[in-house]
C-alpha positions in Angstrom: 0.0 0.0 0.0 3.0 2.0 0.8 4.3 1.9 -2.3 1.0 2.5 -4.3 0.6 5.5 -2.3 4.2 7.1 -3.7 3.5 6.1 -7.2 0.2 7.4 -6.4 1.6 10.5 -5.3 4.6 10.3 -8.2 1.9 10.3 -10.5 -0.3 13.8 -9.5 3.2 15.7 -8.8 4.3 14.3 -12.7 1.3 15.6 -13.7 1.6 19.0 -11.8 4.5 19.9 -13.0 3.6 19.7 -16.7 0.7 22.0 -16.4 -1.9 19.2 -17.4 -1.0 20.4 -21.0 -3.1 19.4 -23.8 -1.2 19.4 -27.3 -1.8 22.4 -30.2 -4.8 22.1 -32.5 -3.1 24.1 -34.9 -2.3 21.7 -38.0 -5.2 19.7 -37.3 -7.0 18.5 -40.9 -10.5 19.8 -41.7 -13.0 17.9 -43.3 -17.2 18.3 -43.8 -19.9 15.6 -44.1 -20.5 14.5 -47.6 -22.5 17.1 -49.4 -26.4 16.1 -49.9 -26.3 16.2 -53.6 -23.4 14.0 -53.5 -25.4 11.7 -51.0 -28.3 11.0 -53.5 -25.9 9.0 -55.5 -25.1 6.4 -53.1 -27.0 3.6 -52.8 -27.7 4.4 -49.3 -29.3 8.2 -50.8 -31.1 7.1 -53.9 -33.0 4.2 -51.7 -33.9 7.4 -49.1 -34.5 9.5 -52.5 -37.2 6.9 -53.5 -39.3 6.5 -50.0 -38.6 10.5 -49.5 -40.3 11.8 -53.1 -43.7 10.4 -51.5 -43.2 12.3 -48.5 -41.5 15.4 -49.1 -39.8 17.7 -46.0 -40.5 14.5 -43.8 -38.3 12.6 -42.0 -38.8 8.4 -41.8 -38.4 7.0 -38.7 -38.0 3.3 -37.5 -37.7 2.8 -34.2 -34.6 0.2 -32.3 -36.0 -0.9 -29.7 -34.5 -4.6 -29.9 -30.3 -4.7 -28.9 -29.8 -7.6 -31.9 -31.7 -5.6 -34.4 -29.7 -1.9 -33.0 -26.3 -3.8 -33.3 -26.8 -5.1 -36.6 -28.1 -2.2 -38.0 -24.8 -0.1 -37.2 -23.1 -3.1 -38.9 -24.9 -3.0 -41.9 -24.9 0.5 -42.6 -21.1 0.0 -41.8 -21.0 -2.6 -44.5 -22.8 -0.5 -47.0 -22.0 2.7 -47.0 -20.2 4.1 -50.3 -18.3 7.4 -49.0 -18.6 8.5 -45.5 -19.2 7.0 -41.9 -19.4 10.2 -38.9 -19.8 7.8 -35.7 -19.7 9.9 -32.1 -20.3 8.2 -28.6 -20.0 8.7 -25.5 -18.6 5.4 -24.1 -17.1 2.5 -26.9 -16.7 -0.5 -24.7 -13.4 -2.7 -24.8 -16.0 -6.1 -25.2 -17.4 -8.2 -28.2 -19.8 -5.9 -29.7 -17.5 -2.7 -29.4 -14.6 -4.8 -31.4 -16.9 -6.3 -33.9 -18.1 -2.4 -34.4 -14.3 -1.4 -34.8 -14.0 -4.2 -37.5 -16.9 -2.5 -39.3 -15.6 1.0 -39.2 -12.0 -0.7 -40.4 -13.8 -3.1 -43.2 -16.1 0.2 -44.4 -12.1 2.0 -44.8 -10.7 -0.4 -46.5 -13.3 -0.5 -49.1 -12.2 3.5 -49.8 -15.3 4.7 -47.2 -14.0 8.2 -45.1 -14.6 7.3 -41.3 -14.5 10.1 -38.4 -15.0 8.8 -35.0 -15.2 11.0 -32.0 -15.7 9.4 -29.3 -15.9 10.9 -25.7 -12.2 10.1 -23.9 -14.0 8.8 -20.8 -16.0 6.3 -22.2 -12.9 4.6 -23.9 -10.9 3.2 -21.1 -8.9 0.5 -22.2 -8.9 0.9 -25.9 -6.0 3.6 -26.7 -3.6 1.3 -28.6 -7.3 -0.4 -31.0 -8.3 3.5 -31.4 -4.5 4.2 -32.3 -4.3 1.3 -34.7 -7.4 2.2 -36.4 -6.0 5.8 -36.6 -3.1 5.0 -39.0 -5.7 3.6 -41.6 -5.2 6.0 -44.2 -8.9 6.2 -45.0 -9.9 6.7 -40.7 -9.6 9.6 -38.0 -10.3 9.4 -34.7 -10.8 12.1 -32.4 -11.3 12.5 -28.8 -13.2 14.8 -27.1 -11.9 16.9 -23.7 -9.0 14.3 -23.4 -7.0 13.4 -20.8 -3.2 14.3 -20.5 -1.6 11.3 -18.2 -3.7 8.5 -20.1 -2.2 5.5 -17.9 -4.6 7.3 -15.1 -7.5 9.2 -15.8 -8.8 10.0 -13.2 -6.4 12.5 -11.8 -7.6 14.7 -14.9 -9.9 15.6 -12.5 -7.8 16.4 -9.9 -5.4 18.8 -11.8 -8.5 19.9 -14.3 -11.9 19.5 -12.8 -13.8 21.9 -14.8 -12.8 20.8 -18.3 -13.2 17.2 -17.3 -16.2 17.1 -15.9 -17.8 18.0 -19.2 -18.4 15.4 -21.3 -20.3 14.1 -25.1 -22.3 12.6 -24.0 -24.4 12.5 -28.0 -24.5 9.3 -29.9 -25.1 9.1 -33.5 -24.1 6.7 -36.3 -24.4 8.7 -40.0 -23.8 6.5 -43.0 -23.1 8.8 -46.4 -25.0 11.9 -45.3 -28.4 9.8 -45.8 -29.1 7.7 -42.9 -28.5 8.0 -39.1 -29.1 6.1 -35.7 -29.5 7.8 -33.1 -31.2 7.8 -29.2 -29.6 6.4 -26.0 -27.2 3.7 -26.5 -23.9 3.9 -26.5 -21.5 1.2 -27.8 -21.1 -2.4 -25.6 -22.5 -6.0 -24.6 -24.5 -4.2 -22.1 -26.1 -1.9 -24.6 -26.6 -4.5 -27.2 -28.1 -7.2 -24.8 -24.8 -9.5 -24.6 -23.9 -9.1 -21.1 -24.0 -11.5 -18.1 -24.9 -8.2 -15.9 -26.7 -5.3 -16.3 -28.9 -4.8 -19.5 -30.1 -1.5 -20.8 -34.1 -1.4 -21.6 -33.0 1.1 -24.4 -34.2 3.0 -27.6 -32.6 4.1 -30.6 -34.5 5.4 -34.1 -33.0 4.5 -37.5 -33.6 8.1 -39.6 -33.6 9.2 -43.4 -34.6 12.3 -44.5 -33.9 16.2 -43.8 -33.4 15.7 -40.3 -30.1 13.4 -40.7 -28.4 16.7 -42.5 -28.8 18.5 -39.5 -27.1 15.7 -38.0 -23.8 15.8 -40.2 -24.1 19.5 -39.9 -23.7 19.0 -35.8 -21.3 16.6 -36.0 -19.3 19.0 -38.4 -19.2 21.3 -35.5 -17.9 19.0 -32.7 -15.4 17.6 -34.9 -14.0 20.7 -35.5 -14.9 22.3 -31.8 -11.9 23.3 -29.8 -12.6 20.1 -27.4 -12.1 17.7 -29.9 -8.4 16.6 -30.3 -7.0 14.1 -33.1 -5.6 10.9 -31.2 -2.5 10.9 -32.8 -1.6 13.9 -30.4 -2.5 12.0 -27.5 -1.5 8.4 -27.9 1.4 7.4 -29.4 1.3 5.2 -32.7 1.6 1.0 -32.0 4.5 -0.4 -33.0 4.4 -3.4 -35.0 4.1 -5.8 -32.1 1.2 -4.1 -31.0 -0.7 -4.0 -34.1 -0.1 -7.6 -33.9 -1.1 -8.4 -30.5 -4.2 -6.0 -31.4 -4.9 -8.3 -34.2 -4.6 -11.6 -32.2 -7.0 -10.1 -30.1 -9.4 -9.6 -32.1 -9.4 -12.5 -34.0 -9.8 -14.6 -30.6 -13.2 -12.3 -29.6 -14.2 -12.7 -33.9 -14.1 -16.3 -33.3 -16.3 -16.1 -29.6 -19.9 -18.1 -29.5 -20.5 -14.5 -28.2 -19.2 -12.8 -31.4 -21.3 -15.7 -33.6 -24.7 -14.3 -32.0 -24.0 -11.2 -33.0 -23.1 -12.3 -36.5 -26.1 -14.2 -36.9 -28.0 -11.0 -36.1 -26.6 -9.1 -39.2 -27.2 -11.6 -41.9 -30.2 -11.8 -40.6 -31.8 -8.6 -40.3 -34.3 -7.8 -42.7 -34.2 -3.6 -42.4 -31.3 -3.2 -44.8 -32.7 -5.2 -47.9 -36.5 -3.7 -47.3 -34.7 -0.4 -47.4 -33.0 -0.6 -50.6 -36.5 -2.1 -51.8 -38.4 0.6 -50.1 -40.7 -1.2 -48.1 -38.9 -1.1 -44.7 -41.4 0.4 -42.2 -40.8 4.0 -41.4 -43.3 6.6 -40.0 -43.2 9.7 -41.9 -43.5 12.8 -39.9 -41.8 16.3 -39.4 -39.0 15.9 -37.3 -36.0 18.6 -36.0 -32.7 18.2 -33.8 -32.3 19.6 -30.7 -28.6 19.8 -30.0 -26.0 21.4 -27.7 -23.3 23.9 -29.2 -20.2 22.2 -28.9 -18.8 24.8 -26.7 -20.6 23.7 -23.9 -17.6 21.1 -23.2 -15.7 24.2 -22.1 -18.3 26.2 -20.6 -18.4 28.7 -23.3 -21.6 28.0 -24.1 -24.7 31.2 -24.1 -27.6 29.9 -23.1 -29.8 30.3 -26.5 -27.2 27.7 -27.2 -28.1 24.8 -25.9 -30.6 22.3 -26.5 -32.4 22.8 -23.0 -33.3 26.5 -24.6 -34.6 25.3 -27.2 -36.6 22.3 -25.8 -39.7 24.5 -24.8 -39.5 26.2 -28.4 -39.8 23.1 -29.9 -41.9 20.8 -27.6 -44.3 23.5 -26.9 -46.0 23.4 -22.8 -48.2 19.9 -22.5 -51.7 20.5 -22.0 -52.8 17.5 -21.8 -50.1 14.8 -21.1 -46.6 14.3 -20.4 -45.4 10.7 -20.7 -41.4 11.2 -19.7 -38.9 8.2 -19.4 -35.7 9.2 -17.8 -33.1 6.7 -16.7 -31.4 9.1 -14.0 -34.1 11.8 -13.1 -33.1 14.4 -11.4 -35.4 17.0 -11.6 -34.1 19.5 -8.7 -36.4 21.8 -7.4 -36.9 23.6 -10.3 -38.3 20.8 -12.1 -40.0 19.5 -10.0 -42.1 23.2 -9.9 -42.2 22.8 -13.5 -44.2 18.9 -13.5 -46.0 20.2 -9.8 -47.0 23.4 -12.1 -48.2 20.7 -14.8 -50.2 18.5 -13.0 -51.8 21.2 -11.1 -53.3 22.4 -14.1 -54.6 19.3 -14.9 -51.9 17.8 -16.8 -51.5 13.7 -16.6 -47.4 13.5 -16.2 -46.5 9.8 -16.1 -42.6 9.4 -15.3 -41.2 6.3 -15.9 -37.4 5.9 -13.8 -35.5 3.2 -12.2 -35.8 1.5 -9.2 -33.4 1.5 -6.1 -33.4 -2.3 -6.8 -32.5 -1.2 -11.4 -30.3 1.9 -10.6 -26.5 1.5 -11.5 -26.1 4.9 -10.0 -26.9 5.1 -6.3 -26.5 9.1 -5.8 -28.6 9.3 -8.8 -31.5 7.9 -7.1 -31.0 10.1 -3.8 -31.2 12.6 -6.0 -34.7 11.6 -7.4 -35.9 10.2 -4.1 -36.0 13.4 -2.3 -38.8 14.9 -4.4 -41.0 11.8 -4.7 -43.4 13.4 -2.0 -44.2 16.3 -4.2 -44.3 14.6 -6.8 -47.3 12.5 -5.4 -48.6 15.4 -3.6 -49.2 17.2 -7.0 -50.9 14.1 -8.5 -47.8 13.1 -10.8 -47.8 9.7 -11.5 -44.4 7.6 -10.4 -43.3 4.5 -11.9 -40.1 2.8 -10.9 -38.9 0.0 -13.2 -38.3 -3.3 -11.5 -34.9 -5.3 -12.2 -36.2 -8.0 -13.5 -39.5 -6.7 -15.9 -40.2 -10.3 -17.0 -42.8 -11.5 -15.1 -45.3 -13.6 -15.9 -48.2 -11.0 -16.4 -46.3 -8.7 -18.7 -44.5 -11.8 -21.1 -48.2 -12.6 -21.0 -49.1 -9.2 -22.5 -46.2 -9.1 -25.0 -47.3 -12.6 -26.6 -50.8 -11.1 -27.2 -49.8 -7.8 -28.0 -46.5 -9.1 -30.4 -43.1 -8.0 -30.3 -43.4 -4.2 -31.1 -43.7 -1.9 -28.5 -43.8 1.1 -31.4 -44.7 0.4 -34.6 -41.9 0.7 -37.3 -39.5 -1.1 -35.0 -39.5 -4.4 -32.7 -38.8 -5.1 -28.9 -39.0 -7.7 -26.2 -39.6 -5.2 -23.9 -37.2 -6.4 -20.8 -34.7 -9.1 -20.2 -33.9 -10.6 -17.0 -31.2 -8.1 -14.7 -32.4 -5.1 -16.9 -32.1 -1.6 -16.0 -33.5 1.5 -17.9 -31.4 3.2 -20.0 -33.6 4.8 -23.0 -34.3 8.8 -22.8 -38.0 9.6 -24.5 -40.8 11.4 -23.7 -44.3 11.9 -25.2 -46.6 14.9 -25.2 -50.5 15.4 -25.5 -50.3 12.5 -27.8 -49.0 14.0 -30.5 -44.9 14.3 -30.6 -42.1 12.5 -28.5 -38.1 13.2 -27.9 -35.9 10.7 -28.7 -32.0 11.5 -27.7 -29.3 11.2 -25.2 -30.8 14.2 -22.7 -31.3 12.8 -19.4 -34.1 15.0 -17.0 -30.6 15.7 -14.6 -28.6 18.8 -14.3 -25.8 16.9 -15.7 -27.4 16.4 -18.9 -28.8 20.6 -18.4 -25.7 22.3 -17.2 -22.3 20.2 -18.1 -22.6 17.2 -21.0 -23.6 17.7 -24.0 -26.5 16.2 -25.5 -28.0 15.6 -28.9 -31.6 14.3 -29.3 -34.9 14.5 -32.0 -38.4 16.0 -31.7 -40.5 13.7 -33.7 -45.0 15.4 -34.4 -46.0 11.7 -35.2 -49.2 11.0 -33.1 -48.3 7.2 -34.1 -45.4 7.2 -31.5 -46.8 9.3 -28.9 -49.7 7.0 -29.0 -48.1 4.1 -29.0 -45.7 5.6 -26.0 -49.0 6.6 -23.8 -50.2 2.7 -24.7 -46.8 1.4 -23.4 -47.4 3.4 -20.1 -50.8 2.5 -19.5 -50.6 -1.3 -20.5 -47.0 -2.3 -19.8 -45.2 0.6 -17.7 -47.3 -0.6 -14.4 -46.5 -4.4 -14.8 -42.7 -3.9 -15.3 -42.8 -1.3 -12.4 -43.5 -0.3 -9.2 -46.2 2.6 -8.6 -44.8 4.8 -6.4 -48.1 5.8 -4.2 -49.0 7.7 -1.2 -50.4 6.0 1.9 -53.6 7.7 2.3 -53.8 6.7 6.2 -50.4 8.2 7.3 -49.1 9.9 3.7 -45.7 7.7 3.8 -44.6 6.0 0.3 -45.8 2.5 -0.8 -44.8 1.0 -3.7 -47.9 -0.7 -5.6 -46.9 -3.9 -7.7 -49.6 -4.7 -10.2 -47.6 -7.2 -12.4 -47.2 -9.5 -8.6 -49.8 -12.2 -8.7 -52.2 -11.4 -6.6 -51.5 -7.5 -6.8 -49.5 -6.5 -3.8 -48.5 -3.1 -1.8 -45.0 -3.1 0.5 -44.0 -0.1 2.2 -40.8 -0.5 2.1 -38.3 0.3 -0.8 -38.4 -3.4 -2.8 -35.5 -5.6 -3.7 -33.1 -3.2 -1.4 -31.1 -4.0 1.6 -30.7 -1.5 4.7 -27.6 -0.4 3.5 -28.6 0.8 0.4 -31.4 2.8 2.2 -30.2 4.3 4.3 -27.2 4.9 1.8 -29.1 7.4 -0.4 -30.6 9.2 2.6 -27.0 10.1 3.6 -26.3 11.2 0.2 -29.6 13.0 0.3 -28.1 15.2 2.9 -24.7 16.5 0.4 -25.4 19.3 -1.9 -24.2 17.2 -4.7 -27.3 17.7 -7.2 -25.2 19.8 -9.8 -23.2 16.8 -10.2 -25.5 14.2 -11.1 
């Protein structure tokens, strides 16, 4: 321990002393999405061109709710795009599916595609030398955005530079030749794309064509060239030989994984591709616009009329007579919670769908949530709180006799077995929904940035207040007021018979009385 403590130590003074420097961005290359007139010559654009002339100014939308069908549909659009592949996440895990996505990106290059991938420097742990490799394809850049200087240790970036580093991109989109884009809440890994042994993400993503996916390249265009976004090759060094052939060994091991094979099987299989190109892949037409944070937010330079939270109101418009929000780590501080109290008072139905104590994989999160629950209730807002394990008899029930879809123009189970939420959507008066990365947190307000779409389809909206009203309460527990003494209950309609506890369920002491003591730290701007 001794020891670790002076390397520890060795370490912060090293970095210290060099000023936490980040390198020049003078000399840094430029480049712009493929123009749209050169997009409508791919194969990608001319099979958008032809679903597009019968709806013109409308963007299509199909909906990813299932993790094969998400994963395969980045690896397809991978495998055909003709020119250009703009890819930005905020985590790219070091696992199966974030190697197999690498392969993609590397296969799409060496075909004579352009591929720019900025990813978020926190969310890459592990994968400098893969990231570096790829780099040094002449037909790849990589990018990453507010990096850190001593890479062997992140997390003293914090230390030496808190204020830069705890901004992060926290968008996620997927752009094939300037003509088709996925975009929502996941980010790249097993866990994402339903391959883990732990937790699995309930999530949502939407495959788009049409006007809005130019506004797309047009953001990414901006973080790319932001002053937070640095070229790898002035971070990392470049692998020597007998790394790029360890790297290789590597992957071949995890391309030749039963894991790997599901995922493979997924891809050949997936039917969206094919009844694109034939235009009968099933999209919902509607008008559709990107919200988005100015890149300069990752340095706090950002006005306010800037970001996407400004513009949210603008483009949402205030609910009259429903708000159906799903929000993996609410937050709403007491400013929102004015805002839904304000809502419901005026005889608006808000529904919130978040995690559990038992789902969370963020324990402050929850404290921060917890402590306006009473409100909340007292205001007549609706609380649900997503179980861990969504599969119970009642809802599979349901899902068989309902199908597979839980929106039409894309398919999902609904909930596996360990699952926590993850997907960031929201429905209003039954008539538009938000699809993105924006988490209801201050995080996601004040210091990420966030990237997200406001879809006026009363198809999804409906089918969104549908999935509250038939599946939300059997894959959840109501949060509900006692109406004897006023203290929470939590109601379980999916239990056989219906049962209330009043206690937290599926949660030990310890991680009670855990978030009350963090509900006693002002630590709300953080989460």
């Amino acid at each position: 321990m001794r020891r670790f403590a002076r390397l520890l130590a060795a370490l912060a003074l090293a970095v210290l002393i060099t000023g936490c420097s980040l390198p020049p961005l003078e000399g840094r290359s430029e480049s712009r999405a493929l123009p749209a007139a050169e997009a409508r010559h791919t194969t990608l654009g001319q099979a958008v061109d032809t679903a597009a002339e019968r709806h013109p100014g409308l963007t299509g939308i199909h909906t990813l709710l299932d993790a094969h069908e998400a994963f395969a549909a980045r690896v397809q659009l991978a495998q055909h795009a003709e020119r250009t592949l703009d890819v930005q996440y905020y985590i790219w895990r070091n696992d199966t599916t974030g190697h197999l996505l690498l392969e993609a990106l590397r296969a799409a290059a060496d075909r004579g595609v352009r591929v720019r991938l900025l990813l978020d420097d926190l969310g890459v742990a592990g994968l400098d030398e893969e990231l570096a490799a790829l780099d040094a394809h002449p037909n790849i850049e990589v990018r990453l955005f507010n990096p850190f200087v001593l890479r062997p240790f992140k997390p003293l970036g914090f230390v030496t530079d808190f204020s830069r580093a705890n901004r992060r991109m926290h968008n996620k989109s997927f752009t094939a030749d300037n003509a088709i884009t996925i975009l929502g809440g996941r980010n790249v890994g097993d866990e994402y794309f339903g391959a883990t042994d732990g937790v699995l993400f309930a999530d949502l993503d939407v495959l788009a064509t049409g006007p809005v996916v130019d506004q797309i390249s047009n953001s990414f265009d901006a973080y790319w060239a932001s002053a937070s976004s640095y070229p790898i090759a002035s971070m990392v060094k470049a692998p020597s030989a007998e790394t790029v052939a360890a790297i290789a060994a590597r992957e071949a091991l995890i391309d030749r994984s039963e894991q790997a094979a599901i995922y493979k099987k997924a891809v050949r299989e997936l039917p969206s591709y094919g009844a694109l190109i034939r235009g009968d892949l099933l999209l919902i037409w509607a008008p559709a616009h990107l919200l988005v944070d100015d890149p300069s937010k990752g340095l706090a330079l950002a006005e306010p009329e800037q970001l996407l939270l400004h513009h949210m109101n603008e483009a949402v418009g205030m609910p009259v007579r429903a708000l159906d929000l799903v929000s993996p780590y609410f937050v709403p501080t007491d400013a929102g919670t004015d805002y839904f109290v304000g809502l419901a008072r005026h005889g608006v139905r808000v529904r919130i769908l978040t995690n559990s104590l038992a789902a969370t994989d963020v324990l402050p999160v929850h404290s921060g949530y917890a402590r306006h629950r009473q409100r909340l209730l007292d205001a007549g807002v609706v609380l649900y709180e997503l179980k861990p394990d969504p599969a119970q008899p009642t809802a599979r029930s349901v899902r068989k006799e309902e199908g597979s879809s839980w929106m039409p123009g894309g398919s999902g189970s609904g909930g596996s077995s360990g699952s926590s939420l993850h997907a960031k959507t929201f429905g209003v008066d039954k008539e538009r929904i938000f699809v993105g990365s924006f988490n209801f947190d201050p995080r996601s307000a004040r210091l990420n940035t966030e990237l997200g779409i406001i879809i006026d389809s009363p198809q999804l909206a409906v089918a969104m207040a549908e999935i509250f009203e038939k599946r939300v309460p059997l894959s959840s527990w109501e949060v509900q007021l006692n109406p004897r003494n006023g203290a929470l209950q939590w109601f379980d309609a999916g239990a056989t018979p219906s049962q209330t506890l009043s206690v937290e369920p599926g949660t030990t002491w310890w991680e009670r009385t855990a978030v009350r003591l963090l509900d006693a730290l002002p630590i709300d701007w953080l989460l």
